[in-house]
N, C-alpha and C positions, 0 to 999 in steps of 0.2 A: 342567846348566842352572841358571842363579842365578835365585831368586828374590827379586822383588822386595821392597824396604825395606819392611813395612807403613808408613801415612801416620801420626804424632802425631796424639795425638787433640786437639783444640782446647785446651784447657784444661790440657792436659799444654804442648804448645808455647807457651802462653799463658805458662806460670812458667818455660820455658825462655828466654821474651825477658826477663823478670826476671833470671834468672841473667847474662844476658849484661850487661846492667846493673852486677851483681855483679862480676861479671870488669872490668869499666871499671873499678870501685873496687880490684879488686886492685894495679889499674899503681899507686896510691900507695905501697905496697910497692914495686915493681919501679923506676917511673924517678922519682922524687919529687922532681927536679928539673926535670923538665922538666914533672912534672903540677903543677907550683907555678904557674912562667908561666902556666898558664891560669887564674887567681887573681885576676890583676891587671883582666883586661877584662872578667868576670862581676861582678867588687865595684864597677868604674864604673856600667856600662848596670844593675848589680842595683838599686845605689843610687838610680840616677835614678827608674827605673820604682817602687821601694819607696817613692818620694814622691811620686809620680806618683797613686799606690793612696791614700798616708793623705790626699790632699786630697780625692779624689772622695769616700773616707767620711765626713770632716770635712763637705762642703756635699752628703751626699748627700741627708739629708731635705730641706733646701732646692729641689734638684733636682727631687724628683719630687714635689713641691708643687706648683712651675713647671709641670709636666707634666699634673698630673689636677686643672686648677680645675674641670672638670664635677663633681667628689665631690665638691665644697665646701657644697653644699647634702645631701649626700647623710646618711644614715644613719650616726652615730661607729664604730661596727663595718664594715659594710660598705667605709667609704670607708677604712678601715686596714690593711683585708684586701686590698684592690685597690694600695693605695699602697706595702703591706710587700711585695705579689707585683712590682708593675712595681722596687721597688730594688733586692731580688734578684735580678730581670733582668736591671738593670742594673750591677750590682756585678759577679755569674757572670761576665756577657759583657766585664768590663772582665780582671778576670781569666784570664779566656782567650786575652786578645789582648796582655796584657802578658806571658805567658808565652810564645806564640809570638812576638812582637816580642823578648823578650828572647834566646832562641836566636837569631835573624838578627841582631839587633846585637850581640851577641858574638860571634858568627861573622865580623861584618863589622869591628870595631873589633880585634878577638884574633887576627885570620887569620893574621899569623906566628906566633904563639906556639903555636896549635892546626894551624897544617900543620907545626912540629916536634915538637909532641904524636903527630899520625897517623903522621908518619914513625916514628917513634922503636919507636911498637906493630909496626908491619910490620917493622920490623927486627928486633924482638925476637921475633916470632911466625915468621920466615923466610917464605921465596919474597916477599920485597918487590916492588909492582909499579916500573916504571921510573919514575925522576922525571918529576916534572907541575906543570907551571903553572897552577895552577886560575886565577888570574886577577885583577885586582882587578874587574874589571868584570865580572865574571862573578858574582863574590862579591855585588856591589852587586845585579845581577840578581836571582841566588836569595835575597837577604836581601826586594827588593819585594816578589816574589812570594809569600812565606813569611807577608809581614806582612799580606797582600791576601789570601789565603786563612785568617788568622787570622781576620781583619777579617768573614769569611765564616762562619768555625767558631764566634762567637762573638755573631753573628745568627740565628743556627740555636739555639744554645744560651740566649739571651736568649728568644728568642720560645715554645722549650719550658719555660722558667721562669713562662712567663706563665699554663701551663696551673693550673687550680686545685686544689689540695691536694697534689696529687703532684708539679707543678710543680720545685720546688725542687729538691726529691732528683732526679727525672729529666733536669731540666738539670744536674745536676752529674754526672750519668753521663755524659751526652751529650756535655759539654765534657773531659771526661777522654779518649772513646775519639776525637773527633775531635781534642783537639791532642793526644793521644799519634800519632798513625797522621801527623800534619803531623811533628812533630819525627822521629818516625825519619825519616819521606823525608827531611829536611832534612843530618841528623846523616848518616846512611849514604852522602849522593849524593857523597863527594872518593872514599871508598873504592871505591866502583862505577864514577865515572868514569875514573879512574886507570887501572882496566884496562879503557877501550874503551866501557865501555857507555853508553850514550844514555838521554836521559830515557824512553823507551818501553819501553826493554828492560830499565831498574831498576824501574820500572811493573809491569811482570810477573812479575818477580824478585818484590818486594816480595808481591803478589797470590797467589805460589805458597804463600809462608809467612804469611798474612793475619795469626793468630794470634800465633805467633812476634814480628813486627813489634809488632803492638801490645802484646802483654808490655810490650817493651823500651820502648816509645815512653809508654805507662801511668804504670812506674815511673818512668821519668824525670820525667814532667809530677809526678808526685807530689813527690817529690823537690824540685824546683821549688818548691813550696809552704808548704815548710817555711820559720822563720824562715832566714836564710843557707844553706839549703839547696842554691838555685843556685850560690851562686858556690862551695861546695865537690864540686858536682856532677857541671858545667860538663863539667868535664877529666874527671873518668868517662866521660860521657854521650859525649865524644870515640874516648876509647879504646872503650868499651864499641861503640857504633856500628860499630869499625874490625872489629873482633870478628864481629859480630852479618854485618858484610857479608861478612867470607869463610866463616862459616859455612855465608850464603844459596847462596854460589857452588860450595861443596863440595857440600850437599845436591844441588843441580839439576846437578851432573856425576855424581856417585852414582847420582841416579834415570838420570838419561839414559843412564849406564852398565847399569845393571838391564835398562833398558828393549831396550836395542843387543841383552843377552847374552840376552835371553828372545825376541825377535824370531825367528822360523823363518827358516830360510837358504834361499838361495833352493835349493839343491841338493836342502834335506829339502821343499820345494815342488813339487818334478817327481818327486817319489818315487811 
């Protein structure tokens, strides 16, 4: 009788979605021709949103001047302490949604260049699934959606910036584990779809390895962060993803295997 895998412990699977991360970065080594093309449409949509960023900081006192003429009368401390928490806010939340906006627009703008990226990993990793048309319109789809639940992860993360004194630091947790946990579903869904599965059933896939996911999806956002950091990223965070989903697919045949061979048969049930 086989027994079953023990589960990763959180935190263990947590730097194993790291690693896979790492492993995206390996393919510069392996196909660095092809992880180049993905170069080109991350240093566009990078560029644009990296000016997008220095103007909001440029008029952003101006902004939240606009925003709090109630403190205008108020107390010089107090009213700087409420002013410095609301542009934090709104800086955090601008940053979080130009980071998932950037993954969908480079996914949507780069989509030949990164479906020869994906292909190119499954060929190199074997058992490639069969060719697939993801779509252009499909692509337009999941880039809305991606940017609309940004747009969400980054009102969430804004409004816990507002709390006070711990505000700050807890919004930037915040906007870490929810656009990491966005960008894997994002990055992972050509490799999951490819073989068959539906947004429900990567939903659960994803959910079995909570952990694991957001590792991968964490370092990536960080990554992200750095000066040019996305656009030499990009093309990891492609591979890496392709990685991370046959991984999710091997574990959940594994366990289900475990599970089959530890199951009582029905023979040793009438015993």
């Amino acid at each position: 009788m086989t027994t079953p895998p023990p589960a990763p412990r959180p935190v263990a699977s947590f730097f194993r979605g790291v690693g896979d991360l790492g492993r995206g970065f390996a393919f510069w080594g392996r196909l660095p021709g092809r992880m180049a093309l993905g170069l080109i449409p991350a240093a566009i949509v990078g560029i644009l949103l990296l000016a997008g960023i220095i103007t909001l900081v440029a008029f952003l006192r101006d902004i939240v001047t606009a925003l709090t003429p109630f403190a205008d009368d108020w107390a010089e401390v107090a009213a700087s302490l409420v002013r410095l928490g609301i542009g934090a806010a709104l800086l955090g939340g601008a940053i979080v949604l130009a980071v998932v906006s950037f993954t969908a627009l480079t996914l949507l703008v780069g989509d030949p260049f990164y479906e020869r990226i994906w292909r190119s990993v499954e060929q190199h990793l074997g058992d490639a699934p069969p060719e697939s048309d993801y779509g252009f319109w499909r692509s337009i789809r999941d880039s809305i959606g991606l940017i609309l639940r940004g747009l969400l992860a980054a009102m969430v993360a804004g409004l816990v910036g507002l709390i006070p004194l711990v505000g700050t630091a807890l919004g930037a947790v915040v906007a870490a584990f929810l656009t990491g946990w966005l960008l894997a579903d994002e990055l992972t869904s050509r490799a999951l779809s490819a073989r068959g599965l539906d947004a429900a059933a990567r939903r659960d896939l994803r959910r079995g390895q909570r952990a694991r996911v957001l590792g991968f999806g964490v370092a990536t956002q960080l990554c992200f962060l750095v000066p040019l950091g996305a656009v030499v990223a990009m093309p990891a965070a492609v591979a890496g993803s392709t990685v991370l989903a046959r991984t999710l697919l091997d574990m959940r045949a594994a366990m289900s295997q475990a599970e089959e061979s530890t199951a009582p048969t029905r023979s040793g049930n009438g015993a």
